[in-house]
PAMI-853281 format. One record per residue: residue in one letter; y, x, z of N, C-alpha, C in turn. Coordinates in pm, whole numbers, plus 50000, padded with zeros to 5 digits. Each point is the difference from the previous one (the first is absolute). Example, Ala and Ser with C-alpha at 12.3 -4.5 7.8 and 13.67 -1.06 7.14 Angstrom:
A494315131950780501194991150000501205009050000S501054996549928501195008250006501094992350073
# end
This chain:
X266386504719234499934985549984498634995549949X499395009249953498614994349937498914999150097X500125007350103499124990950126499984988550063X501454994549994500454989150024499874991049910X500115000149874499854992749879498474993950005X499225016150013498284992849985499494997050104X500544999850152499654994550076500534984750011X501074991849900500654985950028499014993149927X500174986050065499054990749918501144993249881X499685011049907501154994249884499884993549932X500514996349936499974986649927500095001049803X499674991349960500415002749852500344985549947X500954998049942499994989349886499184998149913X498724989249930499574996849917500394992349879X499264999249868500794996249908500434981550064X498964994250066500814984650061500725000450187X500755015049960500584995650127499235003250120X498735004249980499454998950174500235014250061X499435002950110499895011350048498635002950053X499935012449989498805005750013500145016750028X498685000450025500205017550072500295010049906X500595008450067500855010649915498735008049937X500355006649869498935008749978501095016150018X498705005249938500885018550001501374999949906X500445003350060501535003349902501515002950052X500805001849933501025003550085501144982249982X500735006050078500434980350040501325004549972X500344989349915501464994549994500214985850023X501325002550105500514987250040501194995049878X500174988649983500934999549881500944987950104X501235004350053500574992750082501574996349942X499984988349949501434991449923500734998050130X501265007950023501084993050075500714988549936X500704993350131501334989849974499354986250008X498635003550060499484981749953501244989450074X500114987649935501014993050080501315002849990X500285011849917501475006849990501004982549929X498974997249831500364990249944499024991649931X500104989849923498854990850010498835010849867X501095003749887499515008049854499145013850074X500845005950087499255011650060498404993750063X499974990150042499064999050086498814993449911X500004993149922499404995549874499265009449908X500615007250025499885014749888498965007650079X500345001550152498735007350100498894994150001X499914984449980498934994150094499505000249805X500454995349899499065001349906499295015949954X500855008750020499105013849993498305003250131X500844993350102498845002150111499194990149943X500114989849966498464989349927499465008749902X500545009349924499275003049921499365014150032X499805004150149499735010750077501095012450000X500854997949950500715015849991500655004150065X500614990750125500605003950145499064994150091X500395013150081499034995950103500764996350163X501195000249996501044995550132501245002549935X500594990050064501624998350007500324999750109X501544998550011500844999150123501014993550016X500244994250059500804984450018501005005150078X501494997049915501014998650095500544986450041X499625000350171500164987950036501334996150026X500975007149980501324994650001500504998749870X499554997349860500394993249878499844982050074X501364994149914499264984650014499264998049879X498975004049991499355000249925498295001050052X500155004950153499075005150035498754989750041X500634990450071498954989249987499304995949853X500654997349921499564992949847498915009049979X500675013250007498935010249964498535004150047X500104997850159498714998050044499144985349957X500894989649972499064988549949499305002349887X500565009449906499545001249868499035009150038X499915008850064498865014550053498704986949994X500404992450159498524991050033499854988849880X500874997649877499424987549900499295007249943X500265015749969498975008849864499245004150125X499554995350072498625003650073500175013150066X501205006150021499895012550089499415013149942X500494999749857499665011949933499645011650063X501165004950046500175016750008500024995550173X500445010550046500244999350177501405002250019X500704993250059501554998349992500245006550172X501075009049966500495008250096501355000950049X500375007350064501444993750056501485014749952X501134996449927500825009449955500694999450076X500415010250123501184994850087501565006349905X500624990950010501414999249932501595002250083X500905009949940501005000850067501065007949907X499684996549874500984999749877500014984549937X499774995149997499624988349891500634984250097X500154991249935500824982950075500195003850139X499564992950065500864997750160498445003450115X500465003550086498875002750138499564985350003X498765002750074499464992350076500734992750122X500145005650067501295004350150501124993749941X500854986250099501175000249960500675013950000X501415001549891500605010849978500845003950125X500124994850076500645006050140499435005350087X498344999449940499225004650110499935016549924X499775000649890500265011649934501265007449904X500835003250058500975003049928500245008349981X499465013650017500205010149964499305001049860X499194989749978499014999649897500694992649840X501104992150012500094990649995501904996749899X500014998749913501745003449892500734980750084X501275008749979500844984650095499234989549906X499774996749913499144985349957498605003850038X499805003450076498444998950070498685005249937X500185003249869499325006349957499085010150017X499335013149989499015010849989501445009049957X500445011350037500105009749899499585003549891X499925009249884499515000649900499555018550053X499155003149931499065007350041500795013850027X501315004749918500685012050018500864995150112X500864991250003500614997250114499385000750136X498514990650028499065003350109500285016849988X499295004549945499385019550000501615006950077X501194991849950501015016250044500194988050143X499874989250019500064999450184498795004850056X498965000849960498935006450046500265011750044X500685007549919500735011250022500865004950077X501114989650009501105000750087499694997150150X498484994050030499964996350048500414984450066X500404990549913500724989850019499084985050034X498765005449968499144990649982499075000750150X499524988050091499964997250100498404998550031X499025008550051499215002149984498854986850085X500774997650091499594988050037499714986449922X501075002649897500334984949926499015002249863X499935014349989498485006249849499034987750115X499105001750065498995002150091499784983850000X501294994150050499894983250063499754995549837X500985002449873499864995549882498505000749970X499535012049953498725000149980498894993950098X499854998750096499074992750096500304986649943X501224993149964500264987449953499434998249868X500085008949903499625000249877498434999950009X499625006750093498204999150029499554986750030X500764997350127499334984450032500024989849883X501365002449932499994988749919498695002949904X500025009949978498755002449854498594991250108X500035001750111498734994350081499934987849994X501194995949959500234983750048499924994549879X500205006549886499934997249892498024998149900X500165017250054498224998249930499034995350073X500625002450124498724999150101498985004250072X500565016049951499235011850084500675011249948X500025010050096500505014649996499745001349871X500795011549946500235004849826498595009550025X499275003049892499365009249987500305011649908X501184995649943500705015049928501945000050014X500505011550038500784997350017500945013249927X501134997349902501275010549978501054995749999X501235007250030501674995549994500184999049874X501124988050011500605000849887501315009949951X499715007949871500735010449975500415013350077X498274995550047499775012250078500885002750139X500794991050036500635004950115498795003250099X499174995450021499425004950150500015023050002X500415003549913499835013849942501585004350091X501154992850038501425007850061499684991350130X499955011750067499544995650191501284997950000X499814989050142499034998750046499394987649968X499684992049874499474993449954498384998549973X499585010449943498634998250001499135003750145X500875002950104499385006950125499894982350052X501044996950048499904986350041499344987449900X499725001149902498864995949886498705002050074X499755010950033498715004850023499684990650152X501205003550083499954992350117499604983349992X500484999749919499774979949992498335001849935X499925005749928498524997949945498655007250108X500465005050143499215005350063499334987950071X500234987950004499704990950117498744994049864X499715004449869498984989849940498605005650046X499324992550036498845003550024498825012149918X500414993649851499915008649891500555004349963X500395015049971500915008149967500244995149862X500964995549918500424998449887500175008849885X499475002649853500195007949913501405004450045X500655007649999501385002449991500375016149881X500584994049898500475007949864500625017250012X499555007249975500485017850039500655003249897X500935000249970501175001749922500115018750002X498275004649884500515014850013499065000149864X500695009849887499345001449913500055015849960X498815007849925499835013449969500685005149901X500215013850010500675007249934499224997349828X499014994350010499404999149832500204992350047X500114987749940500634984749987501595002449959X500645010350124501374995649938500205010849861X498945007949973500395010249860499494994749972X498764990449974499514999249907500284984549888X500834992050131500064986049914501704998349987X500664997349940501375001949995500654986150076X501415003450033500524985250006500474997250169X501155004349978500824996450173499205017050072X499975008449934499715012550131500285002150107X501675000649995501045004050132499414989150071X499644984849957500444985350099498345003950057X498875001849955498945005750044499625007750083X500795012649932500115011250124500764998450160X500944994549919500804996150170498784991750123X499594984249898499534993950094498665006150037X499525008549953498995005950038500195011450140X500925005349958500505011950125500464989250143X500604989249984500114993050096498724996850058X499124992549897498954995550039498845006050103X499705013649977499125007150004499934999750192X501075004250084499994993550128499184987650029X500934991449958499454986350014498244998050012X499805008149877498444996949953499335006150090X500625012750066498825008450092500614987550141X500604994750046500574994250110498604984649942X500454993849932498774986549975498385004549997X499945015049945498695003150042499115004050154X501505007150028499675004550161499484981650107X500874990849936500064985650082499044991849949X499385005849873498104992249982500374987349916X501485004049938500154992049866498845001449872X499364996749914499395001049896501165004949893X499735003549867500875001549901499825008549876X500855008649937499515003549876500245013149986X498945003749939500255017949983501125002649880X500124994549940501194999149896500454987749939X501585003950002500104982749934500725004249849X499934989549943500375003949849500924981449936X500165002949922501314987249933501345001450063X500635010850042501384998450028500945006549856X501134993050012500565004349839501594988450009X500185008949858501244987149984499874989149879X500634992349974499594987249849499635006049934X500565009449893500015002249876498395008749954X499815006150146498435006749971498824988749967X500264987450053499074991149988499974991349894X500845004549896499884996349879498825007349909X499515010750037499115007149953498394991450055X498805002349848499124989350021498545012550077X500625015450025499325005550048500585003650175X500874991950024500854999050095498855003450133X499184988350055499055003450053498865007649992X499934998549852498795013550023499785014250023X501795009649976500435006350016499485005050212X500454988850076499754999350078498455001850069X499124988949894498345002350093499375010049956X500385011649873499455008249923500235012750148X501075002950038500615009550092500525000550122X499454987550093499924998550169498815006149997X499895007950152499315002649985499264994250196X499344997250030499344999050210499374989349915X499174998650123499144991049990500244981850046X501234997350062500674994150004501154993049946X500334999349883501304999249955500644983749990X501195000249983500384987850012501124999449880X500084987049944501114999749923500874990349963X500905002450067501124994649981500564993549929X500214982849952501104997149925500784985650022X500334997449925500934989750017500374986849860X498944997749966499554991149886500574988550048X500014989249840500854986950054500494992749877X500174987750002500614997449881501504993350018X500714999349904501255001549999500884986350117X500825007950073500234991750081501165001550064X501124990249943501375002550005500014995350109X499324996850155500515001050091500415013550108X499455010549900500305014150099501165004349934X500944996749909501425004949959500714994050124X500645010950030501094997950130499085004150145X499064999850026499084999750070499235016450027X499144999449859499315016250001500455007649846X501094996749961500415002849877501244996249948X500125004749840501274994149981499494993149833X500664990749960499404997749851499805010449872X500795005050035499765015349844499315016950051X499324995950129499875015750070498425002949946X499314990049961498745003749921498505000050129X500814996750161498994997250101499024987849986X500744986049903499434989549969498995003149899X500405012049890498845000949875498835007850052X500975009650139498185007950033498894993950058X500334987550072498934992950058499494994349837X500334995449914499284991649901499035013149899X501035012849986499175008849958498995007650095X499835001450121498735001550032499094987350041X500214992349989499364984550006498935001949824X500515009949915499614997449891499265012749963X500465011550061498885010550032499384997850027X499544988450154498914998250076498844992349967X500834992549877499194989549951498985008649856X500745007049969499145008949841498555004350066X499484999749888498265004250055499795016850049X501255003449935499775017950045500485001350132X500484994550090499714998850098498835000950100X499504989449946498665002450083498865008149975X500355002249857499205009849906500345014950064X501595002150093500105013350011499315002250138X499874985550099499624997450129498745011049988X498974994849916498504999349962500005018649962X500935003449902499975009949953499695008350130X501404999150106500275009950113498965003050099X499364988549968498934995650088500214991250146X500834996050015500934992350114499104986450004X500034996950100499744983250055500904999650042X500724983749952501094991850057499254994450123X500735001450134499924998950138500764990150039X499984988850115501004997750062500075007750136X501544998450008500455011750117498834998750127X499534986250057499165003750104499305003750023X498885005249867499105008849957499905017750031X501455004750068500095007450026500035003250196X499684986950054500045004750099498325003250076X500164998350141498595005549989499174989950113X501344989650057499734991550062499424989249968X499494985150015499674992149964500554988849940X500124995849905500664989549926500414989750062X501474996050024500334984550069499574988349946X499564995250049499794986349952501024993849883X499584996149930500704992949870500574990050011X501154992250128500674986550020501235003749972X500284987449925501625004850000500324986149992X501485000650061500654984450107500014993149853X499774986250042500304990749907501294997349951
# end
């Protein structure tokens, strides 16, 4: 990856926001899912990215939430670079529900992420109706921002149980610019060395690792390691992240989280009120914000990147629909 890295015209965040050419160093992408999930989640992203510390999010465009959320992206001036989460656990499709129903609980809903996985399994789930959903979930993000995503991951990782992330890959082949797209594989030091969700790590990593050689073979961009996966209670710790940038190790890395401030519209939705999913967005919202954070950035030697910085093509033009 480091030929590719020093051959992109990368980018860096400055202390007012601008961009400018990358210098020597190794790059971390710092990419907040759920933008648009709810209004507190999305508030919580776009004030960390003003203050440089994310560098892309990802918008699920089937929250009703999702419009509001892109208005707020373009009022704070388009912080970070907003990317597209395709969704198929979480509220309702894009697609009326008759068009997808294998996808889809008798109130029209998403499955919830174990229910999806054992029809995935059973085979019950309609591979046609993955394919039409997501192509729908794409356009809309087009119609919404106003140009192809330039970074793109599933939410809760489904694109990782085929044939989901294969037909993922398919919808994102028609962008002109190949899109960051997230490699869901992390090293045997990372998972000894930082504690917290192992098994849930290890698994999605052994899934992953296909995937990642399949998006590399197709001239996806992405990350030599990703790091921030875990469960609540680890992110109560104020060395939570640093644990993390002390011991990734490529020249690429990316990291993962899901910051936010408190926002009782995801109970019933992406949570439940006492499950502690609502306190982990506010407690890494508050990791991200402590100065040892960026203090550990500096330490590792990392530049915060945005994802398009990693490709090797030429930058799209900067319009996005009114």
């Amino acid at each position: 990856m480091r030929d590719r890295w020093t051959r992109a015209a990368a980018s860096k965040r400055g202390k007012n926001g601008e961009v400018g050419e990358m210098r020597q160093g190794r790059a971390l992408v710092v990419i907040a899912d759920d933008f648009g999930m709810g209004p507190g989640t999305t508030q919580g992203i776009l004030d960390l990215a003003c203050r440089g510390l994310v560098t892309g999010s990802v918008l699920m465009v089937n929250s009703p939430y999702a419009a509001e959320a892109v208005r707020a992206w373009r009022t704070a001036g388009c912080p970070m670079e907003l990317g597209w989460h395709p969704t198929l656990t979480s509220d309702a499709p894009v697609l009326p529900a008759h068009a997808v129903r294998s996808l889809v609980r008798p109130d029209g809903k998403f499955w919830t992420l174990g229910r999806l996985m054992k029809r995935l399994f059973l085979g019950r789930v309609a591979a046609a109706e993955i394919e039409a959903e997501l192509r729908a979930q794409y356009d809309r993000f087009c119609d919404l921002v106003g140009q192809p995503p330039p970074v793109v991951n599933s939410h809760q990782h489904v694109a990782l149980f085929q044939p989901v992330g294969f037909l993922m890959l398919e919808v994102l082949r028609s962008q002109t610019r190949p899109p960051y797209v997230r490699r869901v594989q992390e090293p045997w030091r990372t998972l000894w060395r930082v504690p917290g969700a192992r098994l849930k790590r290890w698994f999605l990593s052994f899934l992953g690792r296909p995937l990642s050689r399949l998006q590399h073979q197709m001239g996806f961009p992405g990350n030599d390691c990703l790091t921030g996966i875990t469960d609540p209670r680890w992110v109560t710790d104020r060395r939570y992240f640093l644990r993390w940038l002390e011991h990734a190790p490529g020249d690429v890395v990316e990291l993962a989280c899901h910051p936010g401030h408190h926002d009782a519209t995801l109970i019933g939705r992406d949570c439940k009120e006492n499950d502690g999913l609502l306190e982990r967005r506010v407690n890494e919202f508050a990791r991200m914000s402590d100065p040892i954070f960026a203090e550990a950035c500096a330490a590792a030697e990392f530049e915060l990147v945005a994802p398009s910085a990693l490709s090797t093509s030429p930058p799209p033009a900067q319009s996005y629909a009114a």
